[in-house]
C-alpha positions as CSV (number, residue, x, y, z in Angstrom):
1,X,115.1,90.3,101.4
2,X,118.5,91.6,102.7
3,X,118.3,94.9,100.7
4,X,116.6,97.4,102.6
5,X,113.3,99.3,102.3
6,X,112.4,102.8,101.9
7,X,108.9,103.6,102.6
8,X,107.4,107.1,102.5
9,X,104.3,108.1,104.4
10,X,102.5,110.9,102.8
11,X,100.1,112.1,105.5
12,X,97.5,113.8,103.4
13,X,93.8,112.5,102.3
14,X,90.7,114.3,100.4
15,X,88.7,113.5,103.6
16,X,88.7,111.1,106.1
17,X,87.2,107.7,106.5
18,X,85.3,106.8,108.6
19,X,87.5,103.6,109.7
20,X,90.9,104.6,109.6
21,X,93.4,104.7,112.2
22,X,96.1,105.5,109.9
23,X,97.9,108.6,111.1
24,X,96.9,111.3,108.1
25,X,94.9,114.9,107.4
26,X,92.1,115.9,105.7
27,X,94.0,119.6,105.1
28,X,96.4,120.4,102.7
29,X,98.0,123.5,104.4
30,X,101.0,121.9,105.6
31,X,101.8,119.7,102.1
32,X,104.7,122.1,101.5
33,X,106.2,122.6,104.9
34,X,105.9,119.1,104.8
35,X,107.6,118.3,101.7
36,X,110.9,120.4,102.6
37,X,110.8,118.5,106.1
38,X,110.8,115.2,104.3
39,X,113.8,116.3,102.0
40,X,115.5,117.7,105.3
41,X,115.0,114.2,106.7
42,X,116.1,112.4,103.9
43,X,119.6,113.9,104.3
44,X,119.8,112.9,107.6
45,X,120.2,109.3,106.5
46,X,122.2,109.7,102.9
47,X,124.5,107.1,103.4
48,X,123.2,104.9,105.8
49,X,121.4,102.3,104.0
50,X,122.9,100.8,100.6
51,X,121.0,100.6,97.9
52,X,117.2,100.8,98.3
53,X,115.5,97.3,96.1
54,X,111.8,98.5,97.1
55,X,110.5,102.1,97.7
56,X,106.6,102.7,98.7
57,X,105.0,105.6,98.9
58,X,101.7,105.1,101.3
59,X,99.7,107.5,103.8
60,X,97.4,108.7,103.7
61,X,97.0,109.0,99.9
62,X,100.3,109.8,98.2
63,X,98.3,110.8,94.8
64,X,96.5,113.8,96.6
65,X,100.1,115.3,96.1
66,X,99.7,118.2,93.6
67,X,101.8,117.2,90.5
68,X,104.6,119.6,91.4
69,X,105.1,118.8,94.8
70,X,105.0,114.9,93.6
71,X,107.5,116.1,90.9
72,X,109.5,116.9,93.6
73,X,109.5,114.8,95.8
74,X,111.0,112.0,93.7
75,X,113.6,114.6,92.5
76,X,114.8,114.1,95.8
77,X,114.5,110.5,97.0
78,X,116.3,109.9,93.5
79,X,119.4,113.1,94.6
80,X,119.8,111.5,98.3
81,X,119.1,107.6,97.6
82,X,120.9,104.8,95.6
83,X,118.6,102.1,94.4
84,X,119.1,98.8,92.6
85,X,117.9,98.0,89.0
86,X,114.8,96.8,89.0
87,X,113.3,98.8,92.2
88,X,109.8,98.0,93.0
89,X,108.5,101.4,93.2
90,X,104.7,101.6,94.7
91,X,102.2,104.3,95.3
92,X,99.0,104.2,96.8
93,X,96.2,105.8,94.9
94,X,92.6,107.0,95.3
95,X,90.7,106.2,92.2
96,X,89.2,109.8,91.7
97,X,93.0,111.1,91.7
98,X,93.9,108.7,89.0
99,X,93.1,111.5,85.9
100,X,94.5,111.1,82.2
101,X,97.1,113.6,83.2
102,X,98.0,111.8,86.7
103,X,98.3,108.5,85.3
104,X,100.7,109.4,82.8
105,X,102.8,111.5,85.7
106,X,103.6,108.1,87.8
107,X,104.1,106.1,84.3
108,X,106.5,109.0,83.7
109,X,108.0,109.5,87.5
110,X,109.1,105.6,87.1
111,X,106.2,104.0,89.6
112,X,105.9,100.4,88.3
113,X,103.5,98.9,90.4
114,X,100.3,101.2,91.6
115,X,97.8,100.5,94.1
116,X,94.1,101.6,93.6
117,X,91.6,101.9,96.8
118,X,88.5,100.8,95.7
119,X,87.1,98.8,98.8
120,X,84.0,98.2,97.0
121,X,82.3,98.1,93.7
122,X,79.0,99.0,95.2
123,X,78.1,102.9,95.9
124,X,75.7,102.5,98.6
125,X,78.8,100.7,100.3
126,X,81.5,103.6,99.2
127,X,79.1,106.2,100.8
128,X,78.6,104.0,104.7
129,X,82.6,103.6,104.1
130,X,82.9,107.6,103.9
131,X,84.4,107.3,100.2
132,X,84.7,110.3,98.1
133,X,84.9,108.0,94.9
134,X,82.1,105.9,93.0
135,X,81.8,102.3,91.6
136,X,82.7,104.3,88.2
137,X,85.5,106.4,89.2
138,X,87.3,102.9,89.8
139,X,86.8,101.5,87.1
140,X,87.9,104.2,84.8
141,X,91.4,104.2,87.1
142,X,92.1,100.9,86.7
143,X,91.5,101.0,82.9
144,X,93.6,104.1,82.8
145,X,96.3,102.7,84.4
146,X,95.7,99.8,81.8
147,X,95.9,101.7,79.2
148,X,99.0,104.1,80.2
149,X,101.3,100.4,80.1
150,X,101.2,99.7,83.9
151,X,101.3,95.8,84.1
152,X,100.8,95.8,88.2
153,X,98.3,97.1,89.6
154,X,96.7,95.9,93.0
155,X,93.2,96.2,94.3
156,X,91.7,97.2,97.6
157,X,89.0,96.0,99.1
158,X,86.7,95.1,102.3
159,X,84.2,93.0,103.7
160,X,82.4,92.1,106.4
161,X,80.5,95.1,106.6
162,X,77.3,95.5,109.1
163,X,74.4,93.4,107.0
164,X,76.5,92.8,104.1
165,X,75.5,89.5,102.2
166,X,77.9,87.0,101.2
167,X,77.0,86.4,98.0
168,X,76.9,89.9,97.0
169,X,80.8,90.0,98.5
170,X,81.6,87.0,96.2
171,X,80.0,89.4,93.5
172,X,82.4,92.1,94.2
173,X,85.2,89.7,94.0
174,X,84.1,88.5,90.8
175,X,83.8,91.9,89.5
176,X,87.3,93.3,91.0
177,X,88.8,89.9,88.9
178,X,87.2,91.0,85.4
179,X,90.1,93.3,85.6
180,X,92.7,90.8,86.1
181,X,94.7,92.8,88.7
182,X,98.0,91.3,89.8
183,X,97.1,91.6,93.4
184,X,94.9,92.1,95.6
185,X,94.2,93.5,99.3
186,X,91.2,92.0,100.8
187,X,91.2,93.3,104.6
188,X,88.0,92.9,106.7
189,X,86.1,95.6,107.9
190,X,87.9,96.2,111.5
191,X,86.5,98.9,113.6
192,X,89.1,100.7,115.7
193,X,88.8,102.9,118.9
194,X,89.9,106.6,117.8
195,X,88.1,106.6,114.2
196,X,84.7,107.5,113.5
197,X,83.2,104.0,113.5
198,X,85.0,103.3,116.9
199,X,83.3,106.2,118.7
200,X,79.9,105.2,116.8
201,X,80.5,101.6,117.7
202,X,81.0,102.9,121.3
203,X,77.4,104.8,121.2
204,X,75.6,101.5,119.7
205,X,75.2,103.3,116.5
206,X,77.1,100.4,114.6
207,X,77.9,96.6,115.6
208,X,80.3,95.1,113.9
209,X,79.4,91.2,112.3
210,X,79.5,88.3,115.1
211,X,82.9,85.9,115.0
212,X,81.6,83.0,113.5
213,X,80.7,85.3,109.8
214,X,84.0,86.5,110.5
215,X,85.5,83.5,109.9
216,X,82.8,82.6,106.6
217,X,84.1,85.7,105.3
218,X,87.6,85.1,105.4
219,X,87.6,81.2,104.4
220,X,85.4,81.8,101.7
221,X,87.6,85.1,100.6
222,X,90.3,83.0,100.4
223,X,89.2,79.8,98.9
224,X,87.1,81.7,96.0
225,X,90.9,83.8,95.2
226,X,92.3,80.0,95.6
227,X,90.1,78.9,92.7
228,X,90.8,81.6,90.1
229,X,94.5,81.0,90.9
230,X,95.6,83.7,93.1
231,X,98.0,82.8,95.5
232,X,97.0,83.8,99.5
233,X,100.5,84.7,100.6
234,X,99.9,86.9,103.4
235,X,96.6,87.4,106.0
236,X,95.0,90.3,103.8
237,X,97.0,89.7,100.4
238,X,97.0,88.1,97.2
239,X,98.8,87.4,94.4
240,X,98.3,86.3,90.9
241,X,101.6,85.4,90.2
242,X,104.6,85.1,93.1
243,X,105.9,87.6,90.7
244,X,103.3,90.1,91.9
245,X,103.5,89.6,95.6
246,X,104.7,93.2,97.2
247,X,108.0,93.1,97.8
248,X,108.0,95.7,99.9
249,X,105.7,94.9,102.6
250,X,107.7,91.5,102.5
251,X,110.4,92.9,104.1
252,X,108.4,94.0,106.8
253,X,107.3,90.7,107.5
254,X,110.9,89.0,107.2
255,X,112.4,91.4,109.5
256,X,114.3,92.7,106.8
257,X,115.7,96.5,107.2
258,X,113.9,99.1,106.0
259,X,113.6,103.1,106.2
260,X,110.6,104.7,107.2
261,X,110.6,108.5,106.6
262,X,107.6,111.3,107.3
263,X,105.4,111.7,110.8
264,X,105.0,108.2,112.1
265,X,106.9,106.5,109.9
266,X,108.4,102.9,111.6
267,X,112.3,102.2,110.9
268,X,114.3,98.8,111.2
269,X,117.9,98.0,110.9
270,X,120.5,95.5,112.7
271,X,117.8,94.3,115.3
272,X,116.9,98.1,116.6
273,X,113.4,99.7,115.4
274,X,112.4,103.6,115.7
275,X,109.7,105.7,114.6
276,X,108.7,109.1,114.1
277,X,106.5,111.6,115.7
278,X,102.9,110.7,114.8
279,X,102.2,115.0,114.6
280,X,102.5,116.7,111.4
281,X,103.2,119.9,113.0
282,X,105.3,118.3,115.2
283,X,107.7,116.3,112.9
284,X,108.1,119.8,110.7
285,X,109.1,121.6,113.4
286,X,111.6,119.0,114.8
287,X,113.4,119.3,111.1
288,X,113.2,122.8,110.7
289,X,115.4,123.4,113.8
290,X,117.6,120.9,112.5
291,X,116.2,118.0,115.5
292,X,115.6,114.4,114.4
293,X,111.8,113.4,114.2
294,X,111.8,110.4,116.1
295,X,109.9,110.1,118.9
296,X,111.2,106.7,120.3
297,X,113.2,103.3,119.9
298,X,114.1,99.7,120.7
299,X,116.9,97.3,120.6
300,X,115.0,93.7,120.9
301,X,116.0,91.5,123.5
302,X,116.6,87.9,121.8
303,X,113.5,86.9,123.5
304,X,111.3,89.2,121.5
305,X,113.3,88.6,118.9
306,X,112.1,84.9,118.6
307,X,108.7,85.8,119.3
308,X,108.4,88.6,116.4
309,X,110.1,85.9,114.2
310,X,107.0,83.2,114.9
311,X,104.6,86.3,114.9
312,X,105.9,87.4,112.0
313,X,106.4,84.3,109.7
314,X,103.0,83.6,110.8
315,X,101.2,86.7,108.9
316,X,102.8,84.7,105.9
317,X,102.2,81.5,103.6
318,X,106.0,81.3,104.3
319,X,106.1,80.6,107.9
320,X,109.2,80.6,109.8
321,X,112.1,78.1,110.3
322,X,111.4,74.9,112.6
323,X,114.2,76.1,114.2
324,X,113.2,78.8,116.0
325,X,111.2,76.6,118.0
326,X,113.4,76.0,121.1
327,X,112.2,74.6,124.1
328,X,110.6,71.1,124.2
329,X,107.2,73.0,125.7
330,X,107.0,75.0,122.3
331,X,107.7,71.5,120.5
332,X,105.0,70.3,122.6
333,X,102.5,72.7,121.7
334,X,103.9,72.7,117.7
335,X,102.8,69.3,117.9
336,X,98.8,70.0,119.1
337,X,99.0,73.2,116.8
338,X,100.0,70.6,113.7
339,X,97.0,68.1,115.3
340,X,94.4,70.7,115.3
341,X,94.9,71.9,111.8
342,X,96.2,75.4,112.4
343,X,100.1,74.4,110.8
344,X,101.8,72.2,108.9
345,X,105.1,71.3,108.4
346,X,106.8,72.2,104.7
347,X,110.4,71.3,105.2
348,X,112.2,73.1,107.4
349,X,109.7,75.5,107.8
350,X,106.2,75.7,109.5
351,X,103.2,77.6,107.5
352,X,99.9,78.3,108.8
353,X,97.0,76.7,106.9
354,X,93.8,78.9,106.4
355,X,92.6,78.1,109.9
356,X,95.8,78.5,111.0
357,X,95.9,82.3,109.6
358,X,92.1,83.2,110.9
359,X,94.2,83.0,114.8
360,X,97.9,84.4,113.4
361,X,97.9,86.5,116.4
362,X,97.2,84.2,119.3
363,X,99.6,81.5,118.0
364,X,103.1,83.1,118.5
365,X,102.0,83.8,122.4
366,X,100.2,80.3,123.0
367,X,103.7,78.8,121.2
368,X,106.7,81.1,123.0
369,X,104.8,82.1,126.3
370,X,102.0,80.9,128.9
371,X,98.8,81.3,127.0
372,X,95.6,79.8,125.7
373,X,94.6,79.3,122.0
């Protein structure tokens, strides 16, 4: 977990979803401009990280790239960046990018492990979730990707969509699995202000589902994966082998250091975090005229230091060291945490159970600050 990180955000889409917050464009005008600010970027740092054991390439949709531009792109991450044998190297993918021709580009660009967005198997659900693709289109990916040699590939998918039935979720999940993908992403339907949904939400034009089939969704998600042996290592994430987990997103939530370049793109290293403009036009024209893109910074105080460490270790099946908990208050309040089911002791460490995980955010406050769980 020491090595660092290099993560990529590729701020392009073939339209928009209706539920993302992610910080991308549905307009591919600026893909070059934006390619020689990334390279321009990338020398800005040559030097100051060692060598790279994990490098992701998310957005966005990082396959929209045009094979050229993707050609080069990793021309350059590979001039200005050292990595270590055996890099995880990760792309996300729509499925109706993933051609013949496109698979065997990543097979031949070195991309080892290769995400596919499918969030559902069902077209009347693709078309309320504003997806370009269909049921089929996914399928053929994932058996191209199969059949091009690529032994990792992860799934994404959601639930808890207005009216959707559980059984016909655990259907989906049973479908994804005839696959056999290495891991999978199951995040639940969350409807954010900014995004299409949110403003919809706002007009009454869509409720989301009440708290209590929340919390059937997610139980039930994660017992069913429990049961065909896939191991729930993280909130939204699972595994079919430890082997499989993504090593790269672990390092985000092990506070290892990591480089995050393109427009809001999130850097860590030695206990100070910055991040980038969240503007395409904006983080172009910073590196054209030779200015860094960020657009702000912190240096934790120890405080949030030890809380981000509990919030954290939390998100994870690997907790966070019993040490961190300092004060006899937060022993205290370990101990009626441990009572009511949420965690458990393993070791030296403290993991969340499943119960613990469906309140992962309101722990770390009630545990290193006044609150209420």
């Amino acid at each position: 977990m020491e090595q660092p990180g290099l993560y990529i955000h590729v701020p392009f889409c073939r339209s928009k979803c209706p539920y993302c917050d992610f910080y991308s464009l549905a307009n591919t005008s600026l893909m070059s401009d934006w390619l020689d600010a990334a390279a321009a970027e990338m020398a800005l740092y040559k030097g100051r990280f060692r060598a790279f054991d994990t490098l992701y390439l998310g957005g966005g949709t990082p396959s929209f790239l045009p094979d050229p531009l993707l050609d080069t792109l990793m021309a350059r991450v590979r001039d200005q960046f050292s990595f270590s044998p055996g890099t995880e190297i990760s792309i996300e993918t729509n499925p109706k990018d993933l051609t013949a021709e496109k698979v065997a580009q990543l097979k031949a660009l070195g991309f080892n492990r290769v995400n596919v967005g499918v969030q559902s198997l069902d077209d009347r659900e693709l078309s309320f979730l504003g997806r370009q693709h269909k049921a089929e289109d996914a399928v053929e990916a994932v058996s191209r990707l199969r059949a091009a040699g690529f032994e990792n590939v992860g799934m994404d998918l959601i639930y808890g969509l207005p009216g959707q039935d559980m059984e016909h979720w655990l259907d989906t999940m049973e479908k994804a699995l005839s696959f056999e993908p290495e891991h999978l992403s199951c995040y639940q339907l969350t409807i954010e202000n900014g995004t299409l949904f949110g403003r919809m939400k706002k007009q009454g034009e869509l409720a989301p589902i009440d708290e209590e089939s929340e919390r059937e969704f997610f139980l039930r998600t994660s017992e069913f994966l429990a049961r065909r042996g896939y191991l729930h290592y993280e909130i939204s994430n699972f595994a079919r082998q430890r082997e499989y987990t993504c090593r790269h997103n672990e390092k985000y939530w092990h506070r290892a250091p990591y480089l995050g370049l393109g427009p809001s793109a999130h850097s860590f290293q030695q206990g100070r975090r910055w991040w980038n403009s969240r503007s395409v036009r904006g983080y172009c024209k910073a590196l054209k005229e030779g200015r860094s893109p960020v657009e702000g910074e912190e240096t934790l105080s120890s405080a949030q230091v030890h809380l981000e460490s509990v919030a954290l270790g939390l998100r994870t099946r690997k907790g966070f060291e019993s040490s961190e908990i300092l004060s006899q208050t937060e022993q205290k309040r370990l101990g009626e945490l441990e009572a009511r089911g949420f965690l458990r002791r393993d070791g030296n460490r403290v993991v969340p159970t499943r119960e613990g995980f469906l309140v992962a955010e309101q722990i770390p406050v009630y545990l290193c600050e006044d609150g209420r769980l």
